[in-house]
C-alpha positions in Angstrom: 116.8 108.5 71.3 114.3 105.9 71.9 114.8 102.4 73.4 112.5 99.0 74.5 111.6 97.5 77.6 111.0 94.0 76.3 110.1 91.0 79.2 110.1 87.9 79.0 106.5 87.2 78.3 107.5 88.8 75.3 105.8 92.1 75.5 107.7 95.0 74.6 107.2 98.6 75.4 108.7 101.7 73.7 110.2 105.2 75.7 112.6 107.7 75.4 115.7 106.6 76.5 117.3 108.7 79.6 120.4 108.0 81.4 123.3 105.4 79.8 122.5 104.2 76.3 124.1 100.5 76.8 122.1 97.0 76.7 120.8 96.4 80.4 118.9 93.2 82.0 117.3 92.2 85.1 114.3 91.9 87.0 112.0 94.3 86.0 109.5 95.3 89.5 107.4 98.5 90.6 107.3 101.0 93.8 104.5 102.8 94.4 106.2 105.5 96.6 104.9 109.0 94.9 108.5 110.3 96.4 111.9 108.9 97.5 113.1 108.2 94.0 116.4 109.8 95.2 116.9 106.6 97.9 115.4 104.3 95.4 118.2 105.0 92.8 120.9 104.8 95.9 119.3 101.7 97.5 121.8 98.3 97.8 118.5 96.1 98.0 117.2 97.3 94.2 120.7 95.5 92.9 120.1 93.7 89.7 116.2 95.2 89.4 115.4 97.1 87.0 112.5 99.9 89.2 109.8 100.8 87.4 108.2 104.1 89.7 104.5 104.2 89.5 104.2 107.6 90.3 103.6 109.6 86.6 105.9 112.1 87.2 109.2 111.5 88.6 112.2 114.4 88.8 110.0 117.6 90.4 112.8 118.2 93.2 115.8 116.9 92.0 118.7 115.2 93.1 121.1 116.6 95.8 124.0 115.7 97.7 122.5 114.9 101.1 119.9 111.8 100.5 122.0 109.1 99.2 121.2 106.0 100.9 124.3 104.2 99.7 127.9 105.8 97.9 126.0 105.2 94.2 123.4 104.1 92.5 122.9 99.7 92.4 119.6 99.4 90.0 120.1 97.8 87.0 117.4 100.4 84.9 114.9 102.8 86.0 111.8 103.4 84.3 109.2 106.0 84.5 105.9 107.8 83.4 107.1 111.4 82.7 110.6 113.1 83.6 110.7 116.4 84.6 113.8 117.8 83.2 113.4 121.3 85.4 113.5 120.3 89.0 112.4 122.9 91.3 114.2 122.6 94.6 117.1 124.4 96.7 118.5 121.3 97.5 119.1 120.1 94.1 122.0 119.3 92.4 121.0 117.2 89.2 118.3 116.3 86.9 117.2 112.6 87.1 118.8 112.3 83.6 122.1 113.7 84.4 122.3 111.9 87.9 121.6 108.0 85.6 124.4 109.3 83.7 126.9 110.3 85.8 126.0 106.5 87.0 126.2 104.8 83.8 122.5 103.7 84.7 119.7 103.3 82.0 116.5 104.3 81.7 113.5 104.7 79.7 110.6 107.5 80.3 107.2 107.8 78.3 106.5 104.3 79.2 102.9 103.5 80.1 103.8 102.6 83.7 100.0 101.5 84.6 99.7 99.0 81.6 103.1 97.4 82.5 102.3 97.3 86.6 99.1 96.0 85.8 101.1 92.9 83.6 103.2 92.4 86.7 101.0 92.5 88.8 98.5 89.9 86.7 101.6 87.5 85.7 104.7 88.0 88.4 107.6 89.8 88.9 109.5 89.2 85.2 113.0 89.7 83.8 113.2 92.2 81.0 115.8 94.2 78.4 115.9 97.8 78.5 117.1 97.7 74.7 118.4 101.1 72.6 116.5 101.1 69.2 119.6 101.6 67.3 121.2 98.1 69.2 117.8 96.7 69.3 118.0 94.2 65.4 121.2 92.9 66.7 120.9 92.3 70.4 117.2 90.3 69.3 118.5 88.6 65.8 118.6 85.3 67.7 116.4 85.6 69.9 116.3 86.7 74.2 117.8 84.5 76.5 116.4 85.3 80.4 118.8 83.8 83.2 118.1 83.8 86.6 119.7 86.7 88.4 123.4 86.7 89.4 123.6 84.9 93.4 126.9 87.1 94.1 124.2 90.1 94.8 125.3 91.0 98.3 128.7 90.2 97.6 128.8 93.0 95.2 127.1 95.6 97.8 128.1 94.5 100.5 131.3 96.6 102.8 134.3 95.0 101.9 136.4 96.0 105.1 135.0 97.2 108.6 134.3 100.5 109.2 133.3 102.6 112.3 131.6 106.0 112.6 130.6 108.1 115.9 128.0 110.1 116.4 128.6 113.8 115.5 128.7 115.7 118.4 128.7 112.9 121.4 131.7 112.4 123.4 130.7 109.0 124.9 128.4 107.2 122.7 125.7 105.1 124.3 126.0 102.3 122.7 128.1 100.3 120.0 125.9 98.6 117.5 127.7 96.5 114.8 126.2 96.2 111.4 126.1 93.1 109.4 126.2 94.6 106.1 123.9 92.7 103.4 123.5 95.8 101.5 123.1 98.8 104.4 121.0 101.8 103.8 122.6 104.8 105.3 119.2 105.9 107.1 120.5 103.2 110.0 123.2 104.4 110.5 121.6 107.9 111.1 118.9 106.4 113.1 121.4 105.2 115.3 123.7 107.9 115.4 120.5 110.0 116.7 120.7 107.4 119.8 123.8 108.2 120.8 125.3 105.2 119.4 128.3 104.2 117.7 128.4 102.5 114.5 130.8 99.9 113.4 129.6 98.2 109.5 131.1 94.5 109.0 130.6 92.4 105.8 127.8 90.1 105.9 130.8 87.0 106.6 131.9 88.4 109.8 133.0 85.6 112.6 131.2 85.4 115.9 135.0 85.7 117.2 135.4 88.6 115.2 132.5 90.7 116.6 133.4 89.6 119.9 136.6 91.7 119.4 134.8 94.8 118.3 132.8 94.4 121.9 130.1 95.6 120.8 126.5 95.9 122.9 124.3 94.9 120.1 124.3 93.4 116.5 122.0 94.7 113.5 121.5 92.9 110.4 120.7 94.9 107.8 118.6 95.0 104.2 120.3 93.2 101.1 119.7 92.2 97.6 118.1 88.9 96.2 117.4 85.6 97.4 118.3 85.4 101.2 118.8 81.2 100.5 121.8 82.2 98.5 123.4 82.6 101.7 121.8 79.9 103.6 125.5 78.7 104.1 126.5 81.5 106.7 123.1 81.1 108.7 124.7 79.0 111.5 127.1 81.4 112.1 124.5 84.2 112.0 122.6 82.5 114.7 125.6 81.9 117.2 125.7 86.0 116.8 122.2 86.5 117.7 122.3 83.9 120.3 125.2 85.9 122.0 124.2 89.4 121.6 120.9 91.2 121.5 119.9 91.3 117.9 117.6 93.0 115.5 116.6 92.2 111.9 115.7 94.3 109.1 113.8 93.2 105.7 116.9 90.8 104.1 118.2 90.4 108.0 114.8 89.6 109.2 115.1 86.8 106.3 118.3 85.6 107.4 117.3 85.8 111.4 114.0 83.2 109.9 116.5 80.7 108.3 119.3 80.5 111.6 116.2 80.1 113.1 115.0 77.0 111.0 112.2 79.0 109.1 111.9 78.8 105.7 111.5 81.8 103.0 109.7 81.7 100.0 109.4 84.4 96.9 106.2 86.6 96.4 104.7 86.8 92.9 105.7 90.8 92.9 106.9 92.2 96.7 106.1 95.0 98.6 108.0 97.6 97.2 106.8 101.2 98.7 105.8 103.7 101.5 102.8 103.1 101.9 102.3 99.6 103.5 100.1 98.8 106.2 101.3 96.9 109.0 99.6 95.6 112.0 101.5 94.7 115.4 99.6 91.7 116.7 100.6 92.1 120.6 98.8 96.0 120.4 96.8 95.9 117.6 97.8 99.0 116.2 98.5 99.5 112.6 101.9 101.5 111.2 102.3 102.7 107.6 105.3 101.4 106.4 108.2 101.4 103.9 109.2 98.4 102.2 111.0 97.1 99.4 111.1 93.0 99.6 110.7 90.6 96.6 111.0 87.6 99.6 109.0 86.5 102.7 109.3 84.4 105.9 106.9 81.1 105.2 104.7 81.8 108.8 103.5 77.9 108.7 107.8 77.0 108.8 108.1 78.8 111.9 105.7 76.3 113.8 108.9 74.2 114.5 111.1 77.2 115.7 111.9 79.4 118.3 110.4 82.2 116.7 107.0 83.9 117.1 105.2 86.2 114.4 104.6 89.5 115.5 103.7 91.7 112.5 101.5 90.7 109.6 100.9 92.8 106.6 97.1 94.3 106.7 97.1 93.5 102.7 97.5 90.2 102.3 98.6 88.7 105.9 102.0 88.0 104.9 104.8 87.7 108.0 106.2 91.2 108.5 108.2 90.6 111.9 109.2 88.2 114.1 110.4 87.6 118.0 112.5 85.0 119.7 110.8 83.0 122.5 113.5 83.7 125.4 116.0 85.3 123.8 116.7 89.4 122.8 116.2 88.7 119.4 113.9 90.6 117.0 113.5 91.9 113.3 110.8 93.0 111.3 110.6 93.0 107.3 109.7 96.6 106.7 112.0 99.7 106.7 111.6 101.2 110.7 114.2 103.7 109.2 112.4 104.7 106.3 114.1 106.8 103.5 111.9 106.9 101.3 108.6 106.4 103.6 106.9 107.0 106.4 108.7 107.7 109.7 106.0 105.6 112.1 108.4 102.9 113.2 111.5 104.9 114.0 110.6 103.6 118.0 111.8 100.1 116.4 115.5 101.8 117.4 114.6 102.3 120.7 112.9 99.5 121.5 116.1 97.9 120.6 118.6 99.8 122.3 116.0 99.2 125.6 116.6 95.6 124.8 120.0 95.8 124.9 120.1 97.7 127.9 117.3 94.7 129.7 120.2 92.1 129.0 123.5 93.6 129.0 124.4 91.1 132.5 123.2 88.3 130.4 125.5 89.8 127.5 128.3 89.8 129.6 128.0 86.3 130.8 128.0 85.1 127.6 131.0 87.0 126.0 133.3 87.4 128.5 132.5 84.0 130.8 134.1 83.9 134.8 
């Protein structure tokens, strides 16, 4: 069966329909990972997005069981150059096809993915219609309408009760991290498990009090879907938890660390959405390949008036890719340290922290449990 991407610029592209065979919308970017499609598919951030993967052919090793990043698939269509419809791995469990199925996800293969990058890439990320042919007369009779995505994103993803999870095989954890959950991948949880930590995931509206109960020795916030000033309400309370605990930030939690801060964020014309991103540490100089998957971006001018100091830039095009507090223990960077897909150069961006934590645990204790 054969279907249409059409965006809003009005160009339409024709494929083979894979997957659900429903109407879907939404915003229509790229990743230029040649793997990982697996923890694409399963990523919270890619809510609402419909992923075009550059790489031609897409499907060569399956899907399995094991490399879920979240419990199912959150992107609103997937769109590739070529399916493979006979994965060879011993790992797999699916085809592509059967796996956006058994998701009620759609999808369109056959496409000319280096035409349609190339029209993002020239004229912004767009919204688009993946569109069935045999719907496509009546969904377009009167014409496309293109709203603005949904601003409930991480309220859809995110945990909806707490939840805590030890490390396998560790009889007194290390440390217990808690997890703001924007949109989680399960990669940082595994990072942190490898640490010896314990694990408890809030939702993203968790009370200072409320962590305080959970006495934990450090606070993570994690990756999430959309605009990060959709939730520019909860910032104050965000930063009265990184004030009091020793806090790190990653890509939508390094947004929302900028805004309790008093930075400002501001949309790029398509992200970073990859594993192949370089990314240069200004205090050593030394450049990391990196995952990311961002559509969003700390303004570096807005952090002038703050607290906050840049500390990564990306080697591309200079945009802020970490920052650091002044005085306090709190750090995030934009990127993915805990890849899946990607790269696994910044995995030390777990230990770093938990050596933070360790540096202030007096000061910690001063502040949370007061003489």
């Amino acid at each position: 069966m054969k279907g249409k991407l059409v965006l809003e610029n009005g160009a339409v592209f024709e494929g083979k329909l894979i997957g659900d065979t429903k109407v879907t919308y939404g915003e229509v970017v790229f990743n230029t990972g040649m793997t990982g499609y697996q923890e694409v598919l399963t990523d919270p951030s890619y809510a609402g997005q419909i992923v075009i993967m550059t790489y031609p052919l897409i499907g060569n090793y399956g899907i399995n069981v094991d490399d879920h990043e979240s419990y199912r698939s959150h992107v609103a269509g997937f769109i590739i150059g070529e399916m493979c419809p006979t994965p060879s791995n011993f790992r797999s469990s699916f085809t592509v096809d059967e796996y956006l199925k058994s998701q009620g996800v759609v999808g369109l293969s056959d496409i000319d993915t280096r035409q349609l990058v190339r029209m993002i890439r020239e004229n912004g990320t767009m919204k688009g219609y993946i569109i069935p042919n045999s719907q496509y007369g009546v969904v377009t009779v009167n014409g496309l309408d293109y709203p603005e995505l949904p601003k409930d994103l991480v309220a859809r993803v995110t945990r909806k009760n707490r939840a805590t999870f030890e490390p396998a095989n560790v009889k007194n954890p290390t440390h217990h991290i808690v997890i703001y959950d924007f949109g989680q991948k399960q990669n940082m949880v595994r990072a942190l498990h490898a640490l010896g930590c314990k694990v408890t995931i809030v939702p993203y509206f968790t009370t200072l009090d409320e962590v305080m109960k959970l006495n934990p020795d450090g606070i993570l916030f994690s990756n999430g879907p959309g605009d990060p000033m959709d939730l520019v309400d909860i910032t104050p309370e965000l930063r009265k938890v990184a004030e009091a605990y020793p806090t790190m930030g990653i890509c939508y939690g390094h947004q929302m660390l900028g805004l309790a801060f008093g930075a400002k964020t501001t949309k790029l014309r398509y992200g970073h959405r990859g594993s192949n991103h370089p990314v240069k540490d200004l205090r050593t100089g030394k450049v990391y390949i990196t995952s990311q998957n961002h559509g969003y971006i700390v303004e570096p001018d807005s952090l002038a008036a703050t607290d906050m100091v840049v500390t990564h830039i990306n080697v591309n095009d200079g945009t802020v890719e970490g920052i650091q507090h002044k005085s306090l223990p709190i750090f995030s960077v934009q990127y993915h340290p805990e890849a899946c897909p990607g790269p696994k150069d910044s995995l030390y961006f777990f230990q770093d922290f938990i050596m933070t934590i360790n540096e202030h645990k007096e000061r910690t204790r001063e502040l949370v449990c007061p003489k």
